[in-house]
C-alpha positions in Angstrom: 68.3 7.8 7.4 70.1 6.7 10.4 73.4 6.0 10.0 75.7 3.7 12.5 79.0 4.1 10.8 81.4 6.9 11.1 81.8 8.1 7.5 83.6 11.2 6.7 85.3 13.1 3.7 89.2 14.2 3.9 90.3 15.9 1.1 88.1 14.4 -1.2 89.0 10.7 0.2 85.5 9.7 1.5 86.8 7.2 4.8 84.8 4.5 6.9 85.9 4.4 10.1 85.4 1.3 12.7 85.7 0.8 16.8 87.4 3.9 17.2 86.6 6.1 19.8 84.1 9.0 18.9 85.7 11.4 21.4 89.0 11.1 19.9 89.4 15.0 19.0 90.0 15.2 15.3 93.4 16.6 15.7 94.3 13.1 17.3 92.8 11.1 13.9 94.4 13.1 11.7 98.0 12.7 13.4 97.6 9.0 13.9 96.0 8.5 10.3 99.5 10.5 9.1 98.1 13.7 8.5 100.6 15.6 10.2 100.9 18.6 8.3 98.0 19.8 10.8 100.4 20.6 14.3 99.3 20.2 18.3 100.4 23.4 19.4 98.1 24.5 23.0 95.7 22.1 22.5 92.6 24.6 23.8 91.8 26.3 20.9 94.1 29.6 21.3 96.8 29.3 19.0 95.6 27.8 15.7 98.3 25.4 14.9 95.5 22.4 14.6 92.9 24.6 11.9 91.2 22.8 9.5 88.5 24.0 7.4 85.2 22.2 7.3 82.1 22.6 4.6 79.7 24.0 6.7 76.0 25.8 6.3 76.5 30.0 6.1 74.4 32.5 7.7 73.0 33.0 4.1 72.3 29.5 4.2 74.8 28.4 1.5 77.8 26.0 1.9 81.3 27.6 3.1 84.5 26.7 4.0 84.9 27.4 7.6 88.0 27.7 9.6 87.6 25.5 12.9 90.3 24.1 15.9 90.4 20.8 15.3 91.8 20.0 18.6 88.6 20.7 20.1 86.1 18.9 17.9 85.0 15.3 19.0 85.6 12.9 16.3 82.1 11.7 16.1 80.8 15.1 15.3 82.9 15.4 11.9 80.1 12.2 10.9 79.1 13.0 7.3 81.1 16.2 7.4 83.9 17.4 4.1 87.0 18.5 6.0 89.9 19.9 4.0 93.7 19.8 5.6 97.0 21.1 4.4 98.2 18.2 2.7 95.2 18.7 0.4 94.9 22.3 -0.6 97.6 22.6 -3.7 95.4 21.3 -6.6 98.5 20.7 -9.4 100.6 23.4 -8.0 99.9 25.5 -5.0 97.0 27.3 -3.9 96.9 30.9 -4.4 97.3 31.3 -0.6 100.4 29.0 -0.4 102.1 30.7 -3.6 101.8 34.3 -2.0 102.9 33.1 1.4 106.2 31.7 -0.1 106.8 35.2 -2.4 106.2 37.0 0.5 108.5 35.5 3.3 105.5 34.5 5.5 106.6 31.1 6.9 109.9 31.0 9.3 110.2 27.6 11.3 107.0 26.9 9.7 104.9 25.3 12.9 102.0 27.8 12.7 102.0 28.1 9.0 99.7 25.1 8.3 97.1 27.1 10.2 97.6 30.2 9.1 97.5 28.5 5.6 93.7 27.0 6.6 92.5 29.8 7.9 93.7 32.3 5.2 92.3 29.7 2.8 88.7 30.0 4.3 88.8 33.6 3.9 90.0 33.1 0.4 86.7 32.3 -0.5 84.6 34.9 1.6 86.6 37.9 0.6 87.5 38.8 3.8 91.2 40.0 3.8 91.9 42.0 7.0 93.7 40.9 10.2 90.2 39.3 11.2 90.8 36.3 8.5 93.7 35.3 10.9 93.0 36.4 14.4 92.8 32.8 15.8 96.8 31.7 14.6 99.3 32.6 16.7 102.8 33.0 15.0 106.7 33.0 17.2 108.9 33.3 15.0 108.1 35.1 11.6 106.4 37.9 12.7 103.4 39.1 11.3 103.4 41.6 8.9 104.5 39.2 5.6 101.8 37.2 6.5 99.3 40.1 6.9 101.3 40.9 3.3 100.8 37.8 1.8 96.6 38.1 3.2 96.5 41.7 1.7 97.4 40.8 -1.5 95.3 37.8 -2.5 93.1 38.8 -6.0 89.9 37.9 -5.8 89.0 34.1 -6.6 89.1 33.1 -10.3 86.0 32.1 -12.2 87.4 28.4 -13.1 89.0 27.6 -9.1 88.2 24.4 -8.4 87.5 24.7 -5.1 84.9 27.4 -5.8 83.0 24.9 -8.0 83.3 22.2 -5.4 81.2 24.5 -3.0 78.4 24.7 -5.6 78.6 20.6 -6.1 78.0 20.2 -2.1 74.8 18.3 -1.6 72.6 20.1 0.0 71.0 17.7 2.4 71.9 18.3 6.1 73.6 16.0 8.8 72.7 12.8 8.8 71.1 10.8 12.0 74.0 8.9 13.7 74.1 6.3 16.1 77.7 5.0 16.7 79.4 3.0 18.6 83.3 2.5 19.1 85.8 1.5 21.9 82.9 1.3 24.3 81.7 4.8 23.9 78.7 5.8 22.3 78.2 9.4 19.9 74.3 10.0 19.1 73.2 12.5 16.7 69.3 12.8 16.1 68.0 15.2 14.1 64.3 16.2 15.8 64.1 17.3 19.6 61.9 14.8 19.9 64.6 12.4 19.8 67.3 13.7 21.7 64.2 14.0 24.7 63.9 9.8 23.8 67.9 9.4 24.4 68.0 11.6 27.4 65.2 9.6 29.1 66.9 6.0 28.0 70.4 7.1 28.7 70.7 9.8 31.7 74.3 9.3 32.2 75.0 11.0 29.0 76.3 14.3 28.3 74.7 16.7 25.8 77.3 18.3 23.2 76.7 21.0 20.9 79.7 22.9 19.3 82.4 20.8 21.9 84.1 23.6 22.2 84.1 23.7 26.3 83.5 20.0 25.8 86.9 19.4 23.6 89.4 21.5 26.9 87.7 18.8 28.7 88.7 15.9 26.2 92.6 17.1 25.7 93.4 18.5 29.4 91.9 16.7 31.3 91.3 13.6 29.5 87.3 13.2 30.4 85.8 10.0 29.6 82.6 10.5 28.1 80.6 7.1 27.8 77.4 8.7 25.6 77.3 11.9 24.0 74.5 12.9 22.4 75.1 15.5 20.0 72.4 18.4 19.3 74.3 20.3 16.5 71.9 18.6 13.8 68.4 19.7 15.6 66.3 21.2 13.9 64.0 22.9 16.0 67.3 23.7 17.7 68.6 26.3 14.7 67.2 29.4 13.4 67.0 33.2 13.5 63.5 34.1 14.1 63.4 37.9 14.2 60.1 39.9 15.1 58.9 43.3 15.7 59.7 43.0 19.5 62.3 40.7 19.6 64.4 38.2 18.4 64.8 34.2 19.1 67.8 32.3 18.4 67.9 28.9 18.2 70.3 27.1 21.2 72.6 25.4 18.0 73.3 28.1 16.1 76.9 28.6 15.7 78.2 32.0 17.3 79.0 33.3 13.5 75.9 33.2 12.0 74.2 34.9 14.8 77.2 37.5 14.3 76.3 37.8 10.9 72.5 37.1 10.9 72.2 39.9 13.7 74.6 42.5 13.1 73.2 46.4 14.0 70.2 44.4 15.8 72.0 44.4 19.2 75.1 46.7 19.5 76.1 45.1 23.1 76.0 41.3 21.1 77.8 42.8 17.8 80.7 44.0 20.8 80.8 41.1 22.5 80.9 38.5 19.6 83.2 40.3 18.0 85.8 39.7 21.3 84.5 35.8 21.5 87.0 33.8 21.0 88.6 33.8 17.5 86.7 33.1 13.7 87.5 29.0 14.1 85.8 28.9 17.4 83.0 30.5 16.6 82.2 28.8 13.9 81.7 25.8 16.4 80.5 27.5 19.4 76.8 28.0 20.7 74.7 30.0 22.9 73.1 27.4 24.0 76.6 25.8 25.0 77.8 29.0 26.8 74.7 29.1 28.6 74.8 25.4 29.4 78.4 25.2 30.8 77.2 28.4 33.2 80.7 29.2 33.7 80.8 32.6 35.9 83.4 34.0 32.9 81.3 33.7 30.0 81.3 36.0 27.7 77.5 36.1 26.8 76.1 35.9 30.1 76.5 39.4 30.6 75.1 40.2 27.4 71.6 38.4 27.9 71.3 39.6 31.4 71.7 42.9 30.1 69.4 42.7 27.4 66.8 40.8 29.9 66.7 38.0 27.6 64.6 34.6 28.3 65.8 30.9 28.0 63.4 28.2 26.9 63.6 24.7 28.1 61.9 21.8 26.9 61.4 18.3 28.6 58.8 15.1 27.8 57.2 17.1 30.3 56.9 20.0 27.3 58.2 23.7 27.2 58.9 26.4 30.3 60.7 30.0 29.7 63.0 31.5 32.5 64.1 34.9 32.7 68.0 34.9 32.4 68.2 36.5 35.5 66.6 33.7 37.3 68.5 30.9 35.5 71.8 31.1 37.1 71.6 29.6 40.3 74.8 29.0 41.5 79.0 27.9 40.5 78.4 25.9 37.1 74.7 25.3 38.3 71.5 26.3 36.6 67.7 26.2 36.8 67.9 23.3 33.7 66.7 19.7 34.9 68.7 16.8 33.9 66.2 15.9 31.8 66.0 19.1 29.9 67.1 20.6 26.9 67.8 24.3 26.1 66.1 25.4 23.2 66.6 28.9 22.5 66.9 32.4 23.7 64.7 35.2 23.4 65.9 38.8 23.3 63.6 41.7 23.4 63.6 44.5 21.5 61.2 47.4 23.5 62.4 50.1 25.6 60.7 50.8 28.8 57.5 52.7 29.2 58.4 56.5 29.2 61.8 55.3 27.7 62.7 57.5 23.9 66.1 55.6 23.3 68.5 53.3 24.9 72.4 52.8 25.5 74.2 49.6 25.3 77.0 48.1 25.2 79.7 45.3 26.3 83.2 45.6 27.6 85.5 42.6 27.4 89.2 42.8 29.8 91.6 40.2 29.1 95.5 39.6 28.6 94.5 40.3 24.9 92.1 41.4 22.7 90.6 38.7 21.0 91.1 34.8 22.0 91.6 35.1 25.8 89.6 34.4 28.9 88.1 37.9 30.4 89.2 39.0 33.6 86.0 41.1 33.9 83.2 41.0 30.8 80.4 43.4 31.4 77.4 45.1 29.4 75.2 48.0 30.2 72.1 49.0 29.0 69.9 51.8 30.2 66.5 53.4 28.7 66.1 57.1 29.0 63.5 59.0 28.4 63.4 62.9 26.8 64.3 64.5 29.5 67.5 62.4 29.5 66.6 60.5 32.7 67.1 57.2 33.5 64.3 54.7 33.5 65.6 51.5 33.4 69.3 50.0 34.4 70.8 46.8 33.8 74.5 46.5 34.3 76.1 42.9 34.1 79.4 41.6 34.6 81.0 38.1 34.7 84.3 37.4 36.1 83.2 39.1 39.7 81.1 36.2 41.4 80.2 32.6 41.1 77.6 33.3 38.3 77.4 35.8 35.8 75.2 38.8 38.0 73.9 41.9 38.0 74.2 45.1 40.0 70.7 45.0 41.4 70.8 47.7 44.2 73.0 50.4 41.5 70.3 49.5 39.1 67.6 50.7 41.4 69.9 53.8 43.0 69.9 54.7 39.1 66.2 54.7 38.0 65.0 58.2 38.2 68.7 59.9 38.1 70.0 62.0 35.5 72.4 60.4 32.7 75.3 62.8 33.9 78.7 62.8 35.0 77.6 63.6 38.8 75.2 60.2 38.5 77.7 58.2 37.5 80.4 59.6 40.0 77.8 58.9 43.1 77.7 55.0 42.1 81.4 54.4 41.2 82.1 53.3 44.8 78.7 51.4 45.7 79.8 49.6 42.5 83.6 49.2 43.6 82.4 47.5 46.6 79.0 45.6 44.8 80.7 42.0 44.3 83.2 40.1 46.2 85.6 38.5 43.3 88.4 36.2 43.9 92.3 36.8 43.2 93.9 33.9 41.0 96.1 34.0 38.2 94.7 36.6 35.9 93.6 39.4 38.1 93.5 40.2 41.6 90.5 40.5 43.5 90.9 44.7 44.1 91.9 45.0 40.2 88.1 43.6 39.2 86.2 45.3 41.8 88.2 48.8 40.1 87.1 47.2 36.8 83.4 47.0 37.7 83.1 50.5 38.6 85.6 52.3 35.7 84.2 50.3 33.2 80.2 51.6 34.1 82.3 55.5 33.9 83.9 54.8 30.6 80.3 53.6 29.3 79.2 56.8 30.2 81.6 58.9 28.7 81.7 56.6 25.4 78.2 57.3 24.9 78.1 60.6 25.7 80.5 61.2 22.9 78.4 59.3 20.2 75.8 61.2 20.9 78.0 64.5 20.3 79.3 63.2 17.3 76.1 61.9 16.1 
């Protein structure tokens, strides 16, 4: 059924909402509509200030409660969503969370708490307790170790929570179609590729949308106007895990922590890389498709497809074409998509190369910190070797050195044929020190990447030499 109003559930208050804009971020609604328990703190989705938690589809395909950044999430894209804020998580008294963050000192001046308290709330209910649960909230003030106290010590969920039997109440049907319109702007949503095809061809001014994460910087620093959207997060030929003997396809929509989840042990150099993405809220928005489709030269999975030699399919009115990853950056935010193209998934094989017995891989990730940041360089190796502990196949990749996310073509060659020793690696450190020309600007300076690109190729040797010691 297509729906043409913007209907959504706040704390249990289902709302109808009329000629406002469908970009407005959430964070803005909630504010004006007097929800301001949930704070503005960066506004890009670093510090954590603005979480919410949203009802959302699990990698096991049952309904969570997701922690997501509300400042980056297009109000039109909450259509037919439940979203749960701090003013409505005490049920009669206050929520388990809430109790043991007052017993155990975890709230100073109280800004970041409201986050803190919606993303510890979401991991209430997965039973995940560690520092992960919280590693998209920032805190000033009260320093972290009550909260991490006050995480620690939460007992499992009881039998009669309420909240827990609301989850098995969800309905189970998916998003709903939307076509709305409000304060001149226009929010699709279809629900079969088909369609969004239809809308592309009738409106080619618009902008495609999936998880808005890139999408939402654009909506609250820069104040973008965005006339039509056309949202693709309801799809579905656009979601999925399709695993195979040889390899694996992932479906463009699916949001970066399923495929976390779905795929963990399948790809070491992914499981490394997601696991530095961002933080838990933005991953539960962001796509693959998305970071493929913004083709910013800093991406953080860029590196890992071109390692893995992974292909992109496309689809048009014109029907389907695959491109080889390597082929489909072609330049500073520019790809080998058509404007009248949609990317539908991403292909990853599985087989080593002939003559090859096992293979190394893995992703480094440099940034002012760990988790949540920018990279300064990003970069995954992989390389097949055969018994004889030769190398028959390289693929090193890096983002942050050049205007698109590239590889090391001429090392790659220089190392087919070589040895996987110390003395190899030593002869390309300073071919590879002098491979890319990257630019100096606030994060790094040009000389401290190009010494990144090279030691980080030497530390991948020397990690995996000592696995396989240990092993």
């Amino acid at each position: 059924m297509l729906e043409t109003a913007l209907t959504l559930t706040i704390n249990g208050d289902r709302l109808s909402l009329d000629n406002i804009s469908p970009t407005l971020t959430l964070l803005e609604y909630l504010r004006q509509s007097g929800r301001i328990g949930t704070k503005e703190g960066c506004a890009d989705g670093d510090c954590g200030a603005c979480t919410i938690v949203v009802v959302g589809e699990g990698a096991d395909g049952g309904w969570q409660y997701q922690a997501m950044n509300s400042c980056l999430i297009p109000l039109g894209a909450m259509a037919g969503r439940q979203l749960i804020t701090v003013e409505g998580v005490a049920q009669g008294g206050l929520h388990p969370v809430q109790a043991k963050m007052v017993e155990l000192g975890g709230s100073q001046c109280g800004y970041c708490t409201p986050g803190f308290i919606m993303s510890m709330f979401a991991s209430y209910y997965d039973g995940q307790r560690d520092d992960l649960a919280v590693e998209g909230n920032l805190c000033r003030c009260t320093g972290y170790l009550p909260i991490r106290r006050a995480l620690q010590s939460l007992q499992p969920v009881d039998a009669e929570d309420p909240w827990q039997a609301r989850l098995a109440q969800t309905d189970a049907d998916g998003l709903p179609a939307l076509d709305y319109q409000g304060q001149g702007q226009r929010f699709y949503r279809p629900t079969q590729l088909s369609q969004v095809l239809a809308l592309m061809a009738d409106h080619p001014e618009a902008t495609l949308v999936a998880g808005a994460t890139d999408l939402g910087l654009e909506l609250t620093h820069r104040r973008q106007q965005y006339p039509v959207l056309i949202s693709l997060e309801a799809v579905e030929e656009l979601h999925g895990i399709q695993p195979a003997a040889t390899e694996v396809t992932i479906g463009a929509a699916v949001p970066l922590s399923q495929i976390k989840a779905t795929l963990h042990g399948v790809f070491p150099a992914l499981d490394e890389m997601l696991h530095w993405f961002a933080a838990r809220q933005v991953r539960n928005r962001a796509t693959l498709g998305g970071n493929l489709g913004t083709a910013s030269p800093i991406g953080d999975l860029p590196p890992v497809l071109l390692a893995l030699d992974a292909t992109v399919t496309l689809a048009s009115t014109a029907g389907q074409r695959t491109v080889a990853i390597a082929d489909f950056f072609t330049g500073y935010r520019q790809t080998l998509r058509q404007p009248d193209e949609v990317i539908v998934s991403i292909t990853i094989p599985k087989t080593l190369a002939p003559g090859a017995t096992r293979r190394l891989s893995q992703s480094y990730k440099v940034g002012k910190r760990g988790t949540d940041d920018i990279s300064i360089v990003a970069a995954t190796f992989t390389l097949d070797l055969d018994e004889h502990n030769t190398i028959v196949l390289a693929r090193l990749a890096y983002g942050g050195v050049a205007a698109t996310p590239v590889r090391a073509i001429a090392i790659e060659t220089a190392l087919i044929g070589q040895p996987w020793t110390a003395e190899t690696v030593q002869a390309v450190k300073s071919p590879l020190h002098n491979a890319f020309t990257p630019l100096s600007d606030l994060r790094a300076s040009a000389g401290y990447r190009r010494q990144l690109v090279a030691n980080l190729f030497e530390k991948f040797f020397y990690e995996s030499a000592s696995l396989r010691s240990t092993s």
